[in-house]
PDB file as gemmi writes it, atoms N, CA and C in Angstrom:
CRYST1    1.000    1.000    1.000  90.00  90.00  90.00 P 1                      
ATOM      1  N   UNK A   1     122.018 -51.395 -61.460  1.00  0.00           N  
ATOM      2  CA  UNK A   1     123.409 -51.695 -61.760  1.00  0.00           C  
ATOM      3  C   UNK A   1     123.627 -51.743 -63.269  1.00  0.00           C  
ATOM      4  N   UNK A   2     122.786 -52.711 -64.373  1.00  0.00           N  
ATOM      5  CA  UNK A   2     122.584 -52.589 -65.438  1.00  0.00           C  
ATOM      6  C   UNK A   2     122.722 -51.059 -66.235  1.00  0.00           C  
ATOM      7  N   UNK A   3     121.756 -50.614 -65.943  1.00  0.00           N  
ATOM      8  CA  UNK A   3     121.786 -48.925 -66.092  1.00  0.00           C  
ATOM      9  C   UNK A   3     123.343 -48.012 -65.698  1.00  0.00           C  
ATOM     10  N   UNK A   4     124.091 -48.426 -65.249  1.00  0.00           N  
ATOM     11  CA  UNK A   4     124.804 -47.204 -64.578  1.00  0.00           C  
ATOM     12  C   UNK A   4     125.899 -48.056 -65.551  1.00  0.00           C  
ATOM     13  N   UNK A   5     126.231 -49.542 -65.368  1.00  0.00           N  
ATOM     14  CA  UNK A   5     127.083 -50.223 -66.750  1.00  0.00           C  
ATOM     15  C   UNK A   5     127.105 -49.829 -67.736  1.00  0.00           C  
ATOM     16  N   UNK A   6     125.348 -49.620 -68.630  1.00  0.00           N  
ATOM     17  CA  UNK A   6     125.032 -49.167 -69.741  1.00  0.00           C  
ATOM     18  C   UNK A   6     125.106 -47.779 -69.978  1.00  0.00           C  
ATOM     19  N   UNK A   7     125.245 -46.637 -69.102  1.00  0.00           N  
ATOM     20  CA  UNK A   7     125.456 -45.420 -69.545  1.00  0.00           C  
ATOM     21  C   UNK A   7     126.888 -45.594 -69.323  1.00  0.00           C  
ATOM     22  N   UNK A   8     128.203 -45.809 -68.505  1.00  0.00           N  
ATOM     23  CA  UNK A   8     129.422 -45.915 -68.291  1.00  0.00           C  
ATOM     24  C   UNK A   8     129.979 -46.036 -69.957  1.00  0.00           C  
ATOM     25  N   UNK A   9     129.100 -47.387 -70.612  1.00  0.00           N  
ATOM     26  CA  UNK A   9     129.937 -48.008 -72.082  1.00  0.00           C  
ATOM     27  C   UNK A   9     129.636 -46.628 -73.255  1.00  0.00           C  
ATOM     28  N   UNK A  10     128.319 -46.493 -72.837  1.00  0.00           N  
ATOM     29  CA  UNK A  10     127.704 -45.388 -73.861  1.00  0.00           C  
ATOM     30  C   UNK A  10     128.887 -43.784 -72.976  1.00  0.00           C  
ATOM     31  N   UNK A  11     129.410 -43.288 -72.989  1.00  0.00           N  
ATOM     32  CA  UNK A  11     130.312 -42.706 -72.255  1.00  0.00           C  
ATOM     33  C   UNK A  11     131.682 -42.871 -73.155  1.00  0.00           C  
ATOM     34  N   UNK A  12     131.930 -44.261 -72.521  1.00  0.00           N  
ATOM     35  CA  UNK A  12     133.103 -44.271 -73.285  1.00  0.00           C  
ATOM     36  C   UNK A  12     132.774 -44.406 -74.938  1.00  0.00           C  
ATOM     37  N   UNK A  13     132.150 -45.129 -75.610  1.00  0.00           N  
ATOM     38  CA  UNK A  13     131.723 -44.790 -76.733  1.00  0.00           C  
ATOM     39  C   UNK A  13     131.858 -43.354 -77.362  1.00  0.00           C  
ATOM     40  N   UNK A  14     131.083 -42.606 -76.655  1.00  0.00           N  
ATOM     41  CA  UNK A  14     130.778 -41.152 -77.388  1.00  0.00           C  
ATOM     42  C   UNK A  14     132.320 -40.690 -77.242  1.00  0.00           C  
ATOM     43  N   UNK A  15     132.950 -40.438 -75.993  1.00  0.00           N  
ATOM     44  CA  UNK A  15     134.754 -40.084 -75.700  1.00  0.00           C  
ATOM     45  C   UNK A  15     135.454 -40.230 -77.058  1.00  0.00           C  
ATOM     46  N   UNK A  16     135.159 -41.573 -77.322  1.00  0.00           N  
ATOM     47  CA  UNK A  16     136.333 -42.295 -78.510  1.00  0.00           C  
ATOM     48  C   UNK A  16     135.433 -41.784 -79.993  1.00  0.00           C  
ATOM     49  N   UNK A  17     135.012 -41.910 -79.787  1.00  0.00           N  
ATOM     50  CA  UNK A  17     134.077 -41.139 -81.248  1.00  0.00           C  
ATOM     51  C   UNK A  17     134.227 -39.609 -81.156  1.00  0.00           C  
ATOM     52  N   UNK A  18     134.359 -38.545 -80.620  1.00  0.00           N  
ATOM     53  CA  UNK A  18     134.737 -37.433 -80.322  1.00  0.00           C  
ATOM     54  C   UNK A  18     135.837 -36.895 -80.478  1.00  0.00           C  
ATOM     55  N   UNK A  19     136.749 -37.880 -79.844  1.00  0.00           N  
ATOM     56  CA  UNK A  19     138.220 -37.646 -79.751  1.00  0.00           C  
ATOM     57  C   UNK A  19     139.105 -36.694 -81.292  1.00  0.00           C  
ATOM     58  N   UNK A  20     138.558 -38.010 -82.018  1.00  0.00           N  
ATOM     59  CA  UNK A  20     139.138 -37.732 -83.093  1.00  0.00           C  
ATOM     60  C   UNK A  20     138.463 -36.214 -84.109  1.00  0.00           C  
ATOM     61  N   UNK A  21     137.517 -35.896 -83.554  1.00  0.00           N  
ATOM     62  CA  UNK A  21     136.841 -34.489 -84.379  1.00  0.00           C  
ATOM     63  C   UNK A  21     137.610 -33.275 -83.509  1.00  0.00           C  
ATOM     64  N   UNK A  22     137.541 -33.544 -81.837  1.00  0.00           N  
ATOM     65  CA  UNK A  22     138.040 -32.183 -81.386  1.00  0.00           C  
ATOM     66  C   UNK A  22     139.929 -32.165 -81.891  1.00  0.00           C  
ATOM     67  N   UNK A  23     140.262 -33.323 -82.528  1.00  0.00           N  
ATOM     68  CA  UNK A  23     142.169 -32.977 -82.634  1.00  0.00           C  
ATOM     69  C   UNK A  23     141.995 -32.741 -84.025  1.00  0.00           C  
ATOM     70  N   UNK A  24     140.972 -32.191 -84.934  1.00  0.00           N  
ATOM     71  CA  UNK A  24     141.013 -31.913 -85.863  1.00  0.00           C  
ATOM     72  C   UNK A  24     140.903 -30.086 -85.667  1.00  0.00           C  
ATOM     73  N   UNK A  25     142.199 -29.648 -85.785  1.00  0.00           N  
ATOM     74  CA  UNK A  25     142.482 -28.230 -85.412  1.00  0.00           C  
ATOM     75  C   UNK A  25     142.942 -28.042 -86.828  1.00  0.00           C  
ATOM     76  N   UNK A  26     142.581 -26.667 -87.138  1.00  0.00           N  
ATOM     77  CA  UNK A  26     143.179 -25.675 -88.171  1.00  0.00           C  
ATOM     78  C   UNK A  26     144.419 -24.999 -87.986  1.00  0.00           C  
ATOM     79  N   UNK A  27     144.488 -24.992 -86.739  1.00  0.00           N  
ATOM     80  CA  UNK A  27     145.802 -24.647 -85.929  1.00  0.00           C  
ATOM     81  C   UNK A  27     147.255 -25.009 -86.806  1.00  0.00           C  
ATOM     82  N   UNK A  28     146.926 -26.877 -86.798  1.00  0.00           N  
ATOM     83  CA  UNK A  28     147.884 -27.478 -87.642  1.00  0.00           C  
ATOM     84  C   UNK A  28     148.111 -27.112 -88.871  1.00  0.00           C  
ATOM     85  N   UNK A  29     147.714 -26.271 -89.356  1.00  0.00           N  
ATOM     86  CA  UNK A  29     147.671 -26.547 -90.636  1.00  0.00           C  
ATOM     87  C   UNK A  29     149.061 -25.074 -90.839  1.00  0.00           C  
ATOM     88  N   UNK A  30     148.769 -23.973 -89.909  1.00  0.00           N  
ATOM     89  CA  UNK A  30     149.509 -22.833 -89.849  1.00  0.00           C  
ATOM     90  C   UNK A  30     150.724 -23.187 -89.293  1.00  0.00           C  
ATOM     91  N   UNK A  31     151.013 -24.302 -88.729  1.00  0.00           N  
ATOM     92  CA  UNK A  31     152.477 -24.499 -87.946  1.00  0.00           C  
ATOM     93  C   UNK A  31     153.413 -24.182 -89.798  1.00  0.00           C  
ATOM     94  N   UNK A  32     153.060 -24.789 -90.814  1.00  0.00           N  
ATOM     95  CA  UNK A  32     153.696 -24.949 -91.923  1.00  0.00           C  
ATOM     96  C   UNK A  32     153.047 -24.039 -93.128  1.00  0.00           C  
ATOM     97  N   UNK A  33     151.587 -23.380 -92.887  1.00  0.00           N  
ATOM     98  CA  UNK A  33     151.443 -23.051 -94.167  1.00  0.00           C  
ATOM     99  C   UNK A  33     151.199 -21.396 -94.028  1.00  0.00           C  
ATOM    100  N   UNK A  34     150.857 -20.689 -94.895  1.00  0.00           N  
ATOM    101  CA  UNK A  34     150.527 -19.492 -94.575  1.00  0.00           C  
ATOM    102  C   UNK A  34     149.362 -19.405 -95.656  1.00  0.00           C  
ATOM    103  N   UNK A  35     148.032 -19.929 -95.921  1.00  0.00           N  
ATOM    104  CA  UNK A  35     147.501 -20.076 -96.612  1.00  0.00           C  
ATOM    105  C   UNK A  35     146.953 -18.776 -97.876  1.00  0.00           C  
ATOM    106  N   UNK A  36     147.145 -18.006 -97.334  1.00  0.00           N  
ATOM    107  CA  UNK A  36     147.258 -16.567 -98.544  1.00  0.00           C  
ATOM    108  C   UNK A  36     148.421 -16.762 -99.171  1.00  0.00           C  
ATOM    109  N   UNK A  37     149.558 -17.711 -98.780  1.00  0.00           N  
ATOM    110  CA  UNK A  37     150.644 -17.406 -99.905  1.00  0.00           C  
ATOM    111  C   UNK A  37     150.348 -19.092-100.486  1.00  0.00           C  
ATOM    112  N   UNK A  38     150.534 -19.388-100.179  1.00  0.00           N  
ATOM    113  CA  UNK A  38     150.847 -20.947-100.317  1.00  0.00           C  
ATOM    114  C   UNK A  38     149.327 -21.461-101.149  1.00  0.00           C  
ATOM    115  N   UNK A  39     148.131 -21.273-100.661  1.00  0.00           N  
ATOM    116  CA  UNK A  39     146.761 -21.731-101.337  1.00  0.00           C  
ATOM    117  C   UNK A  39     146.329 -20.809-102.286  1.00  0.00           C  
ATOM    118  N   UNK A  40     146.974 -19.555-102.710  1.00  0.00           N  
ATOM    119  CA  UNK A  40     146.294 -18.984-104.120  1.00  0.00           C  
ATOM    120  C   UNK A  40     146.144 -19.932-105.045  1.00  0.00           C  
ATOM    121  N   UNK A  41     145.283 -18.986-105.801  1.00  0.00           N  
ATOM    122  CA  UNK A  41     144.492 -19.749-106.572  1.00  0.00           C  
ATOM    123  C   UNK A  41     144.638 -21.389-106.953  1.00  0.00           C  
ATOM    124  N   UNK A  42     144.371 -21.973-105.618  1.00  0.00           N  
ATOM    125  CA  UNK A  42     143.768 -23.650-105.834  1.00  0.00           C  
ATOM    126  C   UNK A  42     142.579 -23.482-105.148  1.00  0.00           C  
ATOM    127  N   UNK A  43     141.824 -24.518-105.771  1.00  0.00           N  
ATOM    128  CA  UNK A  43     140.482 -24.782-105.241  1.00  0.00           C  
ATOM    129  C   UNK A  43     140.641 -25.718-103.980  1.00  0.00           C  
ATOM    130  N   UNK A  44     139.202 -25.397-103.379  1.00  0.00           N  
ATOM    131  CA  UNK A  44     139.286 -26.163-102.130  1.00  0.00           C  
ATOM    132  C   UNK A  44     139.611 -28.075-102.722  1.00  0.00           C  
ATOM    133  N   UNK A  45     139.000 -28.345-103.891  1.00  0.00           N  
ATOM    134  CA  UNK A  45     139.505 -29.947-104.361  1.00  0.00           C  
ATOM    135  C   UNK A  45     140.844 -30.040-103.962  1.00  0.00           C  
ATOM    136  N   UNK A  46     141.368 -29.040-104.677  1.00  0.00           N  
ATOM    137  CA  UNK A  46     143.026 -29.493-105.394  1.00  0.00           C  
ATOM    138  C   UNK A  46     143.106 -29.297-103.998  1.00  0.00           C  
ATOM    139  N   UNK A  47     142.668 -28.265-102.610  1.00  0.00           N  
ATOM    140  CA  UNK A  47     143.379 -28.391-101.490  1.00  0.00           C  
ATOM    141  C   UNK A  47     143.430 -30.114-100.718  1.00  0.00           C  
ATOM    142  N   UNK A  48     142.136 -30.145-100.793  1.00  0.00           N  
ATOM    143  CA  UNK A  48     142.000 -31.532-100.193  1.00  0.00           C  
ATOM    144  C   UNK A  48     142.959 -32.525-100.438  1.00  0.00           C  
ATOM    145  N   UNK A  49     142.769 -32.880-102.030  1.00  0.00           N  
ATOM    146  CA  UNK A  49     143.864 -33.614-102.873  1.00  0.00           C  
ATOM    147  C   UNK A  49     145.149 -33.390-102.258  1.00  0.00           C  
ATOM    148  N   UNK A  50     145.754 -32.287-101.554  1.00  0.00           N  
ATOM    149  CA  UNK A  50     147.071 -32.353-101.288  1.00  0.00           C  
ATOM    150  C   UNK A  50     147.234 -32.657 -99.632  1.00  0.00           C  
ATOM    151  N   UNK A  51     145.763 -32.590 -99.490  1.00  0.00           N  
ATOM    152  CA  UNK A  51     146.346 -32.216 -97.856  1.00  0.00           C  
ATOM    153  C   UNK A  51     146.282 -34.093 -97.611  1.00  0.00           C  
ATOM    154  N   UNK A  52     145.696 -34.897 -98.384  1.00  0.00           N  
ATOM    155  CA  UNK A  52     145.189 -35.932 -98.013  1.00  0.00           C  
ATOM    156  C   UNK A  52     146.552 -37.015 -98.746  1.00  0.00           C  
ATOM    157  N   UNK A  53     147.503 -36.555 -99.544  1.00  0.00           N  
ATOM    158  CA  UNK A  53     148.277 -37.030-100.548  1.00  0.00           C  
ATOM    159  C   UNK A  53     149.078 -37.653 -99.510  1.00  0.00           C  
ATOM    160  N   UNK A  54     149.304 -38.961 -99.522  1.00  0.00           N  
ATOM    161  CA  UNK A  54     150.414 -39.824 -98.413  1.00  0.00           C  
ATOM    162  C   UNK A  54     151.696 -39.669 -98.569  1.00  0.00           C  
ATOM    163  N   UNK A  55     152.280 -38.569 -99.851  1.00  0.00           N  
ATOM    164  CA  UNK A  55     153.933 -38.686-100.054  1.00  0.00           C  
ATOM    165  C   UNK A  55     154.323 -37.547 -99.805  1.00  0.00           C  
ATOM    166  N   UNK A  56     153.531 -36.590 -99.092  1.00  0.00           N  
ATOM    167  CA  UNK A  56     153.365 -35.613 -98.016  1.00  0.00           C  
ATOM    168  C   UNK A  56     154.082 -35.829 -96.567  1.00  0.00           C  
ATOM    169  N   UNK A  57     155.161 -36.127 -96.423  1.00  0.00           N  
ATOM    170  CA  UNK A  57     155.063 -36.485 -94.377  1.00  0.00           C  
ATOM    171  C   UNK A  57     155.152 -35.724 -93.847  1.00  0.00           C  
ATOM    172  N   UNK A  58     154.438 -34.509 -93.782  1.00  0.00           N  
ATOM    173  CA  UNK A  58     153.977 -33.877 -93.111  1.00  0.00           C  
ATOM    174  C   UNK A  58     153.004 -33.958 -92.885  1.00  0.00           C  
ATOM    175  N   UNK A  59     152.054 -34.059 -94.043  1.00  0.00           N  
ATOM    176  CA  UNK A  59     150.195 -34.844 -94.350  1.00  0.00           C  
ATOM    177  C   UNK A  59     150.174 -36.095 -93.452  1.00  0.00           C  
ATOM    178  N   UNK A  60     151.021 -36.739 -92.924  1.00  0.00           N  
ATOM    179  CA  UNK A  60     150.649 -38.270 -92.645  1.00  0.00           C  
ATOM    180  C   UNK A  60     149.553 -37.635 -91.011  1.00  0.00           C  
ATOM    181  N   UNK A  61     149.483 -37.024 -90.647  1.00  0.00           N  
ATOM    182  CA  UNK A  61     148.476 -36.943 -89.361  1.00  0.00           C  
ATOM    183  C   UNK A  61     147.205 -36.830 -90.481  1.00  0.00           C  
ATOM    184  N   UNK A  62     147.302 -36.326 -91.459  1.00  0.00           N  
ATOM    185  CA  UNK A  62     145.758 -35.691 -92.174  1.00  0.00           C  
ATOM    186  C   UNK A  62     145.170 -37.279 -92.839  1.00  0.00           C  
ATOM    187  N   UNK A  63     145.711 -38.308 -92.394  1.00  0.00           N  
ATOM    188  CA  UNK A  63     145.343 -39.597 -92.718  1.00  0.00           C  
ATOM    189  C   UNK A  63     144.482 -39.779 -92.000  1.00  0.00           C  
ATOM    190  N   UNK A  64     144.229 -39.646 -90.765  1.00  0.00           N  
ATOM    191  CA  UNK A  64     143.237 -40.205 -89.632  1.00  0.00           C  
ATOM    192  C   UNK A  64     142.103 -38.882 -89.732  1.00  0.00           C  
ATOM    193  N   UNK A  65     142.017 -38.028 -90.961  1.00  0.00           N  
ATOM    194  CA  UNK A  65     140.762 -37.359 -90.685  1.00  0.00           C  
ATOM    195  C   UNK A  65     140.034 -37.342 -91.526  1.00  0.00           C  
ATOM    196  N   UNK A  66     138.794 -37.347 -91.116  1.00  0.00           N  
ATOM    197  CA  UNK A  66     137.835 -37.477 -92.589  1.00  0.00           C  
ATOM    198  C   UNK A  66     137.478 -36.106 -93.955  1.00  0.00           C  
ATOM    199  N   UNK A  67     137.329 -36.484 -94.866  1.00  0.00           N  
ATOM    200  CA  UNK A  67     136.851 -35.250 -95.680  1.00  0.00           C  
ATOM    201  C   UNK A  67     136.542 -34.583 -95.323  1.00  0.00           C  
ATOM    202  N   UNK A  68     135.067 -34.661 -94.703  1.00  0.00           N  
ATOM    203  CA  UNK A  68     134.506 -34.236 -94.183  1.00  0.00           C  
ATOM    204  C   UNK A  68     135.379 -32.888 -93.130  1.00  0.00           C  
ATOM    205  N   UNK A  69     135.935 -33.474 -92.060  1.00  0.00           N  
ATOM    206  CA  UNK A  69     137.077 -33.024 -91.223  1.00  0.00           C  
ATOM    207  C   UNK A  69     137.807 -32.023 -91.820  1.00  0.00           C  
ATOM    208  N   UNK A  70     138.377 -32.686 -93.340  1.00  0.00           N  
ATOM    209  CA  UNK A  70     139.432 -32.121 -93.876  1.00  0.00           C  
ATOM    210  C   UNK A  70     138.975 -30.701 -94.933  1.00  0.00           C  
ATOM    211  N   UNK A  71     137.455 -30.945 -95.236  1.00  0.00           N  
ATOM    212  CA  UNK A  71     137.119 -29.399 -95.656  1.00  0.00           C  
ATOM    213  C   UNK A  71     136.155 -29.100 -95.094  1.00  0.00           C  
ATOM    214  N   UNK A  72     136.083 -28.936 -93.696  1.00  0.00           N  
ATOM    215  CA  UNK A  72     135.965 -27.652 -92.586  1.00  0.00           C  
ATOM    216  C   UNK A  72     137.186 -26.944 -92.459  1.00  0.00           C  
ATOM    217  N   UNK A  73     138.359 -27.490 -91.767  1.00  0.00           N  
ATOM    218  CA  UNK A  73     139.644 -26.738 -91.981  1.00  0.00           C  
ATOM    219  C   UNK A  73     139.630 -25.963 -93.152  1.00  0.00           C  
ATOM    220  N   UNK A  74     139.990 -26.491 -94.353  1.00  0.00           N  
ATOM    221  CA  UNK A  74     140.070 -25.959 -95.829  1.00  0.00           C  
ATOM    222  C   UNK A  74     139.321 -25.072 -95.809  1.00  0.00           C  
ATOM    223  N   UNK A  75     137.988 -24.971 -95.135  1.00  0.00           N  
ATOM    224  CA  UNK A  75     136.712 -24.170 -95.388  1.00  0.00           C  
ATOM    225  C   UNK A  75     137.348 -22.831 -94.249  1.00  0.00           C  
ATOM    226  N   UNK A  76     137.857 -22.939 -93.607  1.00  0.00           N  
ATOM    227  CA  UNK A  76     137.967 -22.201 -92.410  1.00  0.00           C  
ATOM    228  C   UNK A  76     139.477 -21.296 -92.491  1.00  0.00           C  
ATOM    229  N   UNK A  77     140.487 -21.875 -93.259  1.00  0.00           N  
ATOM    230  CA  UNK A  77     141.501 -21.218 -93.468  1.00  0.00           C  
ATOM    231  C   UNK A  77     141.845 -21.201 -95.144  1.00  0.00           C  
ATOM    232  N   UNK A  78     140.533 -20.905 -95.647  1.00  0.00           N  
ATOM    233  CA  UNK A  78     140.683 -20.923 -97.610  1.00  0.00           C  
ATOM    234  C   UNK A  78     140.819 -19.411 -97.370  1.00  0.00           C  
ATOM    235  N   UNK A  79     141.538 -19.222 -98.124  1.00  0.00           N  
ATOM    236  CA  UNK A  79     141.787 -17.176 -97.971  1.00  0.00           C  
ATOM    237  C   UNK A  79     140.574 -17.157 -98.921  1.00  0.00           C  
ATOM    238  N   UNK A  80     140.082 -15.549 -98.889  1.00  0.00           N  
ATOM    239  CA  UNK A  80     138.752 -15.122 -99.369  1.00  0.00           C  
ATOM    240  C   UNK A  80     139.173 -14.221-100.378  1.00  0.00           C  
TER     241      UNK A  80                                                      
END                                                                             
């Protein structure tokens, strides 16, 4: 019984720790930007710096994601 409790919590644990990496979509980021026009020449910093800037409300979802989070996206839709 112990066991089947203890994997159930470990379960929900991993769920809620997860959650928040799979709603970290790049997706969002194209509803508003077109990053070949809009991200020339800034660096992935200065991207971060803006995407993370709170007087942004559009940025206010990019509050709940980590750096980390926030340059994979950057990394994934930085035009080349």
């Amino acid at each position: 019984m112990k066991k089947n409790f203890l994997l159930g919590m470990m379960m929900v644990v991993a769920c809620g720790s997860i959650t928040p990496v799979l709603a970290a979509d790049a997706e969002m980021c194209l509803d508003c930007h077109e990053p070949a026009e809009d991200w020339a020449g800034m660096s992935a910093d200065e991207l971060l710096a803006e995407a993370k800037d709170p007087s942004n409300k559009r940025h206010k979802d990019n509050s709940e994601l980590s750096d980390e989070q926030l340059k994979a996206i950057i990394a994934e839709l930085m035009p080349k």
